[in-house]
OpenMM code with the backbone's topology and positions (N, CA, C; nanometers):
from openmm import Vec3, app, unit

residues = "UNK UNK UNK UNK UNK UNK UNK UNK UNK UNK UNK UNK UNK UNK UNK UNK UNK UNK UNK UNK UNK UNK UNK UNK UNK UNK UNK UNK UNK UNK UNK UNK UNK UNK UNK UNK UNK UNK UNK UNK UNK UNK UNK UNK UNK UNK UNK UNK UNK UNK UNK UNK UNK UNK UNK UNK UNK UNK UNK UNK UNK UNK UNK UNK UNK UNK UNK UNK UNK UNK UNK UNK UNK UNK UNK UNK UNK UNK UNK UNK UNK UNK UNK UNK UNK UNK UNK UNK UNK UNK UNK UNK UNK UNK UNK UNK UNK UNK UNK UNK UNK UNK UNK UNK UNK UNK UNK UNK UNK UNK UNK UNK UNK UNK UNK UNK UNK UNK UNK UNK UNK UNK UNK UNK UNK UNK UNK UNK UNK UNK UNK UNK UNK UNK UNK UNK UNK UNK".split()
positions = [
    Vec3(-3.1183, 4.3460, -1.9115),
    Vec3(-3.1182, 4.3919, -2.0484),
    Vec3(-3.0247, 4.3014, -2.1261),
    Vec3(-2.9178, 4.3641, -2.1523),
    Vec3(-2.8345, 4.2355, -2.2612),
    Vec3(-2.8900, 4.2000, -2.4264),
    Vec3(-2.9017, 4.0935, -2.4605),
    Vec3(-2.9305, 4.0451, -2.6005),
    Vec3(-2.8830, 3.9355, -2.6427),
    Vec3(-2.9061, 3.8941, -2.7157),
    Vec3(-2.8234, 3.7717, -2.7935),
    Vec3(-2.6411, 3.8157, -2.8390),
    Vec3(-2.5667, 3.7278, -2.8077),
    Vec3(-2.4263, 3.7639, -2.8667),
    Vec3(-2.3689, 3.8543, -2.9370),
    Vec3(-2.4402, 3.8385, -3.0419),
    Vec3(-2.3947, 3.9799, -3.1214),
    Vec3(-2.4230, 4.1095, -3.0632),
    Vec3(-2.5239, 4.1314, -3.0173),
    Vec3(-2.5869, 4.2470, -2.9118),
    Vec3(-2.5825, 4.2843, -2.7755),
    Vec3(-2.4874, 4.1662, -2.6975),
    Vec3(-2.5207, 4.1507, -2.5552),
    Vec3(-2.3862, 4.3054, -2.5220),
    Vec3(-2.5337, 4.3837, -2.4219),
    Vec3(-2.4405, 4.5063, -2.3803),
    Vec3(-2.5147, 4.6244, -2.4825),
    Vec3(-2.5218, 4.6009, -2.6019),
    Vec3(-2.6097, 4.6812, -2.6703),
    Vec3(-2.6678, 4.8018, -2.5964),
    Vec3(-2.8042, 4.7425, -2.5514),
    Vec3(-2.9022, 4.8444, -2.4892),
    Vec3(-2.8152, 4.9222, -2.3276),
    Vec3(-2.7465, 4.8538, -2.3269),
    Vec3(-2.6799, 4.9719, -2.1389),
    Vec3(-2.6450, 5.0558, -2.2439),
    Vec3(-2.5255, 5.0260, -2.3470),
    Vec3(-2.4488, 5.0571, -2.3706),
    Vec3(-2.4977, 5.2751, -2.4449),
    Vec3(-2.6347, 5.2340, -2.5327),
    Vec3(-2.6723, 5.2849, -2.5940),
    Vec3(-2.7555, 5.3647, -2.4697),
    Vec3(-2.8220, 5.3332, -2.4225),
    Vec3(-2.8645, 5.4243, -2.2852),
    Vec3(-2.7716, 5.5042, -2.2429),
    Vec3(-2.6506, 5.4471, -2.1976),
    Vec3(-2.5426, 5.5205, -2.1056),
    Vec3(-2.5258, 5.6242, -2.1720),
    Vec3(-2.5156, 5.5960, -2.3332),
    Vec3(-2.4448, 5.7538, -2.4488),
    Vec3(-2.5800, 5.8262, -2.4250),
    Vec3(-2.6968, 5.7984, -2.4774),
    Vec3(-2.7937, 5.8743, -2.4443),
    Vec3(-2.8105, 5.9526, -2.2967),
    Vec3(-2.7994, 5.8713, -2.1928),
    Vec3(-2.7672, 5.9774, -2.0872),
    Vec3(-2.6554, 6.0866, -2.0576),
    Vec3(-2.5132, 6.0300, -2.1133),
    Vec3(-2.4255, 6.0706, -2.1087),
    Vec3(-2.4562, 6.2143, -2.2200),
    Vec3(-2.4998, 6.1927, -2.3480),
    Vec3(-2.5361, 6.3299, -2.4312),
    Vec3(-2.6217, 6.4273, -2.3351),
    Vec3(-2.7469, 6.3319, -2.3132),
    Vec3(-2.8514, 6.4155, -2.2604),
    Vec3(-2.7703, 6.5010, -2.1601),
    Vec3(-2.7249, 6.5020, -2.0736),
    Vec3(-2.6646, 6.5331, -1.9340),
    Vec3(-2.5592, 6.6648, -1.9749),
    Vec3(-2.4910, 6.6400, -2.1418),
    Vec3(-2.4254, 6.7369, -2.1496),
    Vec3(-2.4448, 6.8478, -2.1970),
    Vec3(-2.5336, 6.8133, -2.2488),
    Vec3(-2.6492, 6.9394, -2.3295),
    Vec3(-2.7111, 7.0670, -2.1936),
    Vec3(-2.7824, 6.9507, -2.1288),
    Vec3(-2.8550, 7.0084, -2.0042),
    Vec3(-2.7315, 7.1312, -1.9058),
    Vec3(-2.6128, 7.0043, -1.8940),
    Vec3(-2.5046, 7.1377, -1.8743),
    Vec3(-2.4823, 7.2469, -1.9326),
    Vec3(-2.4556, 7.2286, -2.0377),
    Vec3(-2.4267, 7.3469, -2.1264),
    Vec3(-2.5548, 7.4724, -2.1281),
    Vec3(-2.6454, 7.4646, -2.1193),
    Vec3(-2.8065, 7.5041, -2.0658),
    Vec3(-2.8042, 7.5899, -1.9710),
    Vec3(-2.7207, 7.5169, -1.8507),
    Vec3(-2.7614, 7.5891, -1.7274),
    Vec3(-2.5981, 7.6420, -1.7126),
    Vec3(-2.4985, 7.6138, -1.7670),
    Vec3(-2.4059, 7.7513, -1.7744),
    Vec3(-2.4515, 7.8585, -1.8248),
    Vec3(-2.4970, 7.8361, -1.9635),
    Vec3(-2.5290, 7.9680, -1.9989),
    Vec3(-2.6436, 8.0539, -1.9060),
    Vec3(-2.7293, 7.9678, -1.8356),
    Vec3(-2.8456, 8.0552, -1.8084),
    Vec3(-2.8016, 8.0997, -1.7088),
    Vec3(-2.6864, 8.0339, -1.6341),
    Vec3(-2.6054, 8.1107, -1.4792),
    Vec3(-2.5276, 8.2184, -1.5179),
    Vec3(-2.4717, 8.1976, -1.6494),
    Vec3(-2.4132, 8.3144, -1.6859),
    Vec3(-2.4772, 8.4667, -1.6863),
    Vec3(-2.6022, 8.4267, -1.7670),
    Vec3(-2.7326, 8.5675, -1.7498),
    Vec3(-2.7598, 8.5864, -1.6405),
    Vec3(-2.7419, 8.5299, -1.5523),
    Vec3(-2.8009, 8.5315, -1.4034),
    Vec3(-2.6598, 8.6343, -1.3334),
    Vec3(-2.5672, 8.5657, -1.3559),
    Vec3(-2.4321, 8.6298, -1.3078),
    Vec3(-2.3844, 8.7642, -1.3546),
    Vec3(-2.3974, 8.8254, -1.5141),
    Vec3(-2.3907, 8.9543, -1.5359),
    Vec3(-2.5157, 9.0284, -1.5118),
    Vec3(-2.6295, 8.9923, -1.4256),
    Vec3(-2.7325, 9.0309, -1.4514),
    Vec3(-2.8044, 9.0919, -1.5373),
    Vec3(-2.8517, 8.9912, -1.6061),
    Vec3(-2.9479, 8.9801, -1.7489),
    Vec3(-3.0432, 8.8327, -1.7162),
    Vec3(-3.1014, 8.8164, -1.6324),
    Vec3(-3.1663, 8.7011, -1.6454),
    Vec3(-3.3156, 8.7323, -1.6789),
    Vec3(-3.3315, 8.6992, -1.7468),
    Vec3(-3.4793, 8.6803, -1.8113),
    Vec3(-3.6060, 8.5641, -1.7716),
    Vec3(-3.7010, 8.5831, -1.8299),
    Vec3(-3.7889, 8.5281, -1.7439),
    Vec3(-3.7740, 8.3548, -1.7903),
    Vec3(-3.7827, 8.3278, -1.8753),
    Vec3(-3.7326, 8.1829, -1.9549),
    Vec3(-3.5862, 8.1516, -1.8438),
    Vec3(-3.4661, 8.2417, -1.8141),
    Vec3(-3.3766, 8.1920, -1.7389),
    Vec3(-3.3981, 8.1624, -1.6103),
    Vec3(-3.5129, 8.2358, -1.5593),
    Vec3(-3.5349, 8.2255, -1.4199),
    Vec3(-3.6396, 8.0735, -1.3677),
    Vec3(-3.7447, 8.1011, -1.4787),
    Vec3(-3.7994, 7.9870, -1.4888),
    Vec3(-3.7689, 7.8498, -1.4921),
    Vec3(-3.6869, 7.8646, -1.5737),
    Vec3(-3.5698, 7.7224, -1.5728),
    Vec3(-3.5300, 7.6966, -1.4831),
    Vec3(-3.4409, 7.7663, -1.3691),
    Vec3(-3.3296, 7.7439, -1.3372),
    Vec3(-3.3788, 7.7621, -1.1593),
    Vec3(-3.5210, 7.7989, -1.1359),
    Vec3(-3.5580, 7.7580, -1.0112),
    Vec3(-3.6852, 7.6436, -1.0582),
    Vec3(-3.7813, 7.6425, -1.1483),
    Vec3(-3.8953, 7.5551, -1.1934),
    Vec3(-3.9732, 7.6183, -1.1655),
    Vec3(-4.0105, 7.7060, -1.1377),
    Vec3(-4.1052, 7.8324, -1.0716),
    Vec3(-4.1764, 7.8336, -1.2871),
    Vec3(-4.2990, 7.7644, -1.2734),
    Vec3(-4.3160, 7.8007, -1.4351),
    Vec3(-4.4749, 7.9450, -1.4284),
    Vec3(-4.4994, 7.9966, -1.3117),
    Vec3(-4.6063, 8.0639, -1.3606),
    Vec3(-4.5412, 8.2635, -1.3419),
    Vec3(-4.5593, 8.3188, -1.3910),
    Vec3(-4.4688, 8.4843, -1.4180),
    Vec3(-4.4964, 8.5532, -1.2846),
    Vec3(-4.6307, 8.4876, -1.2456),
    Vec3(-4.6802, 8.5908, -1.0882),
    Vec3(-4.5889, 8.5210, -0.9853),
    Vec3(-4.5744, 8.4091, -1.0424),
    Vec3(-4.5373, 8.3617, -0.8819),
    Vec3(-4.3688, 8.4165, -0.8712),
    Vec3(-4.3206, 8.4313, -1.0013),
    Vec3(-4.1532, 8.4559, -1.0072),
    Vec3(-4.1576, 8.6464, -0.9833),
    Vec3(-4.2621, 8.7134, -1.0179),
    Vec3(-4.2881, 8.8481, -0.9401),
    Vec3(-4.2777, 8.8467, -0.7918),
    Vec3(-4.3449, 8.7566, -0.7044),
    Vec3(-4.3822, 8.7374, -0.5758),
    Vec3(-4.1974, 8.6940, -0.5678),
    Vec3(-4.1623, 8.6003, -0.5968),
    Vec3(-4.0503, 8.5863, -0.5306),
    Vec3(-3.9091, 8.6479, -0.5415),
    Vec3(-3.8574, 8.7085, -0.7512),
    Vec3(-3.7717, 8.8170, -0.7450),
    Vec3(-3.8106, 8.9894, -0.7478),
    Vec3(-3.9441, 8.9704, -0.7496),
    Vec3(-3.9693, 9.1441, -0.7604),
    Vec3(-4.0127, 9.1315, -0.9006),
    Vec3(-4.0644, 9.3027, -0.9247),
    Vec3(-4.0682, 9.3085, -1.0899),
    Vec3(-3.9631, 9.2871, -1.1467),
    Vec3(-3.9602, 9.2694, -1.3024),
    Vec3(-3.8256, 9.3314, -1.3755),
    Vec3(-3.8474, 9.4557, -1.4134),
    Vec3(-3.7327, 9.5068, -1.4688),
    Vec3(-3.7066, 9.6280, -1.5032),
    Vec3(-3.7618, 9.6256, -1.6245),
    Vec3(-3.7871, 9.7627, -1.7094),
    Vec3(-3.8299, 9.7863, -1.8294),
    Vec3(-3.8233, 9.7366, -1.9841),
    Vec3(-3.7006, 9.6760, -1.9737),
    Vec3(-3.6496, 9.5749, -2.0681),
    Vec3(-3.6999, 9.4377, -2.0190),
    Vec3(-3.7607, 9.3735, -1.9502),
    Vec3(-3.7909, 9.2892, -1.8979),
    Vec3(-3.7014, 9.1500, -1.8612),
    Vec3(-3.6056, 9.2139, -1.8106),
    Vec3(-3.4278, 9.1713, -1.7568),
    Vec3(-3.4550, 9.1910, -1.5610),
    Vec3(-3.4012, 9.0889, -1.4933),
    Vec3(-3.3544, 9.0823, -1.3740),
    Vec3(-3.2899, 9.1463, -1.3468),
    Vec3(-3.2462, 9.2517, -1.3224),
    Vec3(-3.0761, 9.2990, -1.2915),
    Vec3(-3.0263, 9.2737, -1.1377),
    Vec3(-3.1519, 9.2659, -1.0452),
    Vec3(-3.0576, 9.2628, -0.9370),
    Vec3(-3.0851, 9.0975, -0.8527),
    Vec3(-3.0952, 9.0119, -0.9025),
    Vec3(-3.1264, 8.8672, -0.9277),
    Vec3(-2.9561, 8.7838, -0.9081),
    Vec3(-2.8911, 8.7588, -0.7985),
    Vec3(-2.7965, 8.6751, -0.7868),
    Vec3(-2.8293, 8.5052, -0.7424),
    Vec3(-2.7115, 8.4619, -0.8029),
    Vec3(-2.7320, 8.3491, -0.8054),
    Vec3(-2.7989, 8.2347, -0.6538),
    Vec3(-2.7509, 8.3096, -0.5643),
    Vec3(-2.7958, 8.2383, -0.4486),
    Vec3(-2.9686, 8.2470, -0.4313),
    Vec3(-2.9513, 8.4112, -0.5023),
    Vec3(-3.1203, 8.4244, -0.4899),
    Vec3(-3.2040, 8.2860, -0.5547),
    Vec3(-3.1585, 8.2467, -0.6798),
    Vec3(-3.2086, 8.1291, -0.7452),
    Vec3(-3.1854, 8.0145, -0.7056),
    Vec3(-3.1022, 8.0025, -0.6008),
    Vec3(-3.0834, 7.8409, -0.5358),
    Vec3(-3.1556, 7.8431, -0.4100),
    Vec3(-3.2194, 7.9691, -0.3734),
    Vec3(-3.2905, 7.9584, -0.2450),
    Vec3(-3.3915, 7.9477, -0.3064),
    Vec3(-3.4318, 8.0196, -0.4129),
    Vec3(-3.5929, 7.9729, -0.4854),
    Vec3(-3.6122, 7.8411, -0.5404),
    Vec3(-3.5319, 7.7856, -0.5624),
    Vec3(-3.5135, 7.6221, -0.6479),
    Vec3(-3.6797, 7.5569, -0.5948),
    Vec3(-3.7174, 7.5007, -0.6336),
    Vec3(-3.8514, 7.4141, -0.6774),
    Vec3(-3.7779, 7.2593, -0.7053),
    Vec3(-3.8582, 7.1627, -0.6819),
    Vec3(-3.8090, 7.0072, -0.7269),
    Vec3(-3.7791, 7.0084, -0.8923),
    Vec3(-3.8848, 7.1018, -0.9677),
    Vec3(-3.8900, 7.1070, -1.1130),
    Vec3(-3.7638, 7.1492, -1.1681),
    Vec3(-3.7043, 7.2443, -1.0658),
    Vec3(-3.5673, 7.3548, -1.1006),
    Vec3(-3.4439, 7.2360, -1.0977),
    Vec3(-3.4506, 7.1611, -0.9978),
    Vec3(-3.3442, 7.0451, -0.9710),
    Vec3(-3.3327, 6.9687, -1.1347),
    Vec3(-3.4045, 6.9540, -1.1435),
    Vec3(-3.4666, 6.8056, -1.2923),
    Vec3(-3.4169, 6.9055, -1.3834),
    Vec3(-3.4314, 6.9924, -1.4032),
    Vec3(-3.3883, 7.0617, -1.5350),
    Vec3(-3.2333, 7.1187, -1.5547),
    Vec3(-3.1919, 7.1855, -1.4348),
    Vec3(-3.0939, 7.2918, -1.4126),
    Vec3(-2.9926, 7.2721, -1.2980),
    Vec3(-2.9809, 7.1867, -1.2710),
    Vec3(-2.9072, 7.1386, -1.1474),
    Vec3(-2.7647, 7.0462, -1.1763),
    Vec3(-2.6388, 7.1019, -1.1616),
    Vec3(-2.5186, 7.0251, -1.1713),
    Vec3(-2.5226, 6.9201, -1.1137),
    Vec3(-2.5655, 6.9202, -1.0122),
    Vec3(-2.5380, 6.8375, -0.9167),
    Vec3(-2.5928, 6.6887, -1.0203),
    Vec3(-2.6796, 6.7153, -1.0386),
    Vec3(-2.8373, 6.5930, -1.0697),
    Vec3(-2.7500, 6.5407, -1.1938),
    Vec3(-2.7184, 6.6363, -1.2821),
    Vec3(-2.6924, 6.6307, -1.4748),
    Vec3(-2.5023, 6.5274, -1.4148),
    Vec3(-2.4708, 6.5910, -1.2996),
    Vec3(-2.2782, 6.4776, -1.2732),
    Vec3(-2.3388, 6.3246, -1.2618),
    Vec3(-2.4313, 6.3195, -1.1992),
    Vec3(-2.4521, 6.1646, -1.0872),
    Vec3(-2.4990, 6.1128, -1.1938),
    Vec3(-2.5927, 6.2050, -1.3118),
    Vec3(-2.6595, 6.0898, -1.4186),
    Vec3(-2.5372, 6.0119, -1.4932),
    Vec3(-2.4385, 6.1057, -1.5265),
    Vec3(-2.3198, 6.0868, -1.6167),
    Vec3(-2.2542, 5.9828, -1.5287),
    Vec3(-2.2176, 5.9897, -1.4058),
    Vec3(-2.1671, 5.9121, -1.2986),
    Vec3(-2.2089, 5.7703, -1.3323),
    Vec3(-2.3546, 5.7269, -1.3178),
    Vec3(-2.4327, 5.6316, -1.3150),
    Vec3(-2.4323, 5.5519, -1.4495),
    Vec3(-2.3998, 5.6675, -1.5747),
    Vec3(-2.3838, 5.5524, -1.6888),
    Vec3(-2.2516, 5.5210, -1.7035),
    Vec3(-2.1540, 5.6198, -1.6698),
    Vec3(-2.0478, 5.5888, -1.6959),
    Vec3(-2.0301, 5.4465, -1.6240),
    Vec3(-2.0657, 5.4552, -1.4863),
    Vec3(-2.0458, 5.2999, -1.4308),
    Vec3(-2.1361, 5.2079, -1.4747),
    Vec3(-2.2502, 5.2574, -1.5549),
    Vec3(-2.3071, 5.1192, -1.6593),
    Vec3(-2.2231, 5.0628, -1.7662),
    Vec3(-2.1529, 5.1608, -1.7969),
    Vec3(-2.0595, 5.1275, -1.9197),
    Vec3(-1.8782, 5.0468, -1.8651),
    Vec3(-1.8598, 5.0544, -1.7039),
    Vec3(-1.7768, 5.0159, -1.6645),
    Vec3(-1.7966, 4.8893, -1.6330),
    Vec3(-1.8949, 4.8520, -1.5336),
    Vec3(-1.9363, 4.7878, -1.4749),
    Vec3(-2.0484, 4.6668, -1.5451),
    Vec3(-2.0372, 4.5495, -1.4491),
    Vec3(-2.1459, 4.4160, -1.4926),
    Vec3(-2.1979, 4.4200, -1.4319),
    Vec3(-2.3174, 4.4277, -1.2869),
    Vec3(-2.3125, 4.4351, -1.2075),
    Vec3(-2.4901, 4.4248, -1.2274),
    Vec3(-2.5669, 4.3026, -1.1101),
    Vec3(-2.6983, 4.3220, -1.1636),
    Vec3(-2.7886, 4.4433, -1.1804),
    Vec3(-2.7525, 4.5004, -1.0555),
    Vec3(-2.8440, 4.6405, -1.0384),
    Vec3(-2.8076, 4.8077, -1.1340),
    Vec3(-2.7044, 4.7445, -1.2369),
    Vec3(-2.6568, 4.8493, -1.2885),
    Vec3(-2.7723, 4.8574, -1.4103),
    Vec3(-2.8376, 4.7512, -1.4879),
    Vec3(-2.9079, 4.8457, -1.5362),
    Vec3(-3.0602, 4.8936, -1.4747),
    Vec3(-3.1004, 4.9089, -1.3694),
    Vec3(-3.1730, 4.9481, -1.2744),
    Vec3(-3.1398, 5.1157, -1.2933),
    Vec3(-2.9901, 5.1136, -1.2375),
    Vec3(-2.9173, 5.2580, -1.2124),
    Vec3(-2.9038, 5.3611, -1.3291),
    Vec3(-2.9220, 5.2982, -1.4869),
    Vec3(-2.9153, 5.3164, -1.5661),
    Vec3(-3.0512, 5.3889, -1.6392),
    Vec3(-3.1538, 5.2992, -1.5872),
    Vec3(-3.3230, 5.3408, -1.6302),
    Vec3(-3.3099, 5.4573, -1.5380),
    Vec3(-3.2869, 5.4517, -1.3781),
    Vec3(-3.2725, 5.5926, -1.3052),
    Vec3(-3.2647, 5.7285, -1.4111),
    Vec3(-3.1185, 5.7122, -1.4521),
    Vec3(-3.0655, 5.7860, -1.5065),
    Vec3(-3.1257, 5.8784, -1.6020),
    Vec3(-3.1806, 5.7428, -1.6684),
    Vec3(-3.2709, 5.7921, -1.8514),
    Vec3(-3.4059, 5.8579, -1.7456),
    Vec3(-3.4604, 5.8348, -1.6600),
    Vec3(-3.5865, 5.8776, -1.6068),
    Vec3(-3.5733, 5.9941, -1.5439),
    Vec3(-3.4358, 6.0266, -1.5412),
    Vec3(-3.4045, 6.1438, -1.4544),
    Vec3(-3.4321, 6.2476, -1.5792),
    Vec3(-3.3408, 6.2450, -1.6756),
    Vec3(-3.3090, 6.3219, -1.7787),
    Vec3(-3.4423, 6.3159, -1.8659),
    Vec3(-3.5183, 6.2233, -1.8833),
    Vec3(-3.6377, 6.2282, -1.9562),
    Vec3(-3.7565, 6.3645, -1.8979),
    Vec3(-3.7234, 6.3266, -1.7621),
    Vec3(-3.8327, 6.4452, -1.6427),
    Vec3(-3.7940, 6.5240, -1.6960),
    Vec3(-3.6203, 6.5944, -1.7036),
    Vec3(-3.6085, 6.7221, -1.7356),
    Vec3(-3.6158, 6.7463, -1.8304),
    Vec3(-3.6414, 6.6757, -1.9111),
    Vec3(-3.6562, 6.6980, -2.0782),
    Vec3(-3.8295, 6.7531, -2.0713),
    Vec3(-3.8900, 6.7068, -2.0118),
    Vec3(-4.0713, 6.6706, -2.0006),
    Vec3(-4.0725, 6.7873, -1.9419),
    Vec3(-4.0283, 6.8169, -1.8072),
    Vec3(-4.0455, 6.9649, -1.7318),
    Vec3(-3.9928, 7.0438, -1.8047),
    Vec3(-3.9157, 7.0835, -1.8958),
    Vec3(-3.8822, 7.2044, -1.9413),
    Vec3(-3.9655, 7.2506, -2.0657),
    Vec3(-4.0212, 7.1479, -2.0908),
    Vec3(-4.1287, 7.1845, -2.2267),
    Vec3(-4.2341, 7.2618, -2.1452),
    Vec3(-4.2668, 7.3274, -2.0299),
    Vec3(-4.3456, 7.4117, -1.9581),
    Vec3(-4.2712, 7.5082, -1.9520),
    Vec3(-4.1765, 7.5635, -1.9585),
    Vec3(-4.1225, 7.6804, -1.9564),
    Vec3(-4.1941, 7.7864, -1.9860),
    Vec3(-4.1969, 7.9197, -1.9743),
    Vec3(-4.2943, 7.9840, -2.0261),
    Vec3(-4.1865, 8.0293, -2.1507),
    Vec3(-4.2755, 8.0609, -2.2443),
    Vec3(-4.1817, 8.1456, -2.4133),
    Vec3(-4.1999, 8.2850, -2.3565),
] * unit.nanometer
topology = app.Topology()
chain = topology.addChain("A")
for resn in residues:
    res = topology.addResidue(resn, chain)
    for name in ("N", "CA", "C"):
        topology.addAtom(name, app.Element.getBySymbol(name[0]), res)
């Protein structure tokens, strides 16, 4: 990547913030939705998210009905990391949203050839979860 002089560094540079935003947003996302999960209030949009499970029968089959308000109540968090889906990782996953931040931050540290390689990773990671969560159910 790079550019001419005036620009050289430009495009990592502007990727890395874009991943680095994207990544913090996505955090902020899946605190809150662990939070509903944790006082038990998780809803079907939280559950959906936060394993990738996007169809309502299949999240019946795996937490039960909900209750009358159409709230989880007895839905703990482990329950949702044993249900996790590849889709649930890409969207809702700490783990995934640190290493992206990890990866630009060392684009933005680092010269290094394969860094902006590590960098497109990054944006392709966060783009999926951007792409998979537009299936969510409303």
């Amino acid at each position: 990547m790079g550019g001419y002089p005036p620009y050289t560094g430009f495009t990592e540079f502007a990727i890395a913030l874009g991943v680095i935003l994207s990544a913090i947003v996505s955090l902020l996302g899946t605190s809150s939705r662990k939070r509903m999960v944790a006082i038990g209030e998780a809803r079907l949009q939280d559950l959906s998210e936060m394993t990738g499970i996007f169809d309502p029968k299949q999240l019946f089959a795996v937490f039960g009905p909900p209750d009358m308000g159409r709230i989880w109540r007895n839905v703990t968090l482990h329950d949702v990391r044993q249900a996790r889906a590849p889709a649930g990782w890409l969207m809702s996953s700490d783990l995934v949203d640190y290493a992206c931040v990890l990866a630009a931050l060392a684009g933005m540290a680092f010269n290094y050839p394969f860094i902006p390689l590590l960098l497109l990773g990054a944006l392709g990671v966060q783009a999926a979860g951007w792409i998979v969560s537009a299936r969510v159910p409303k």
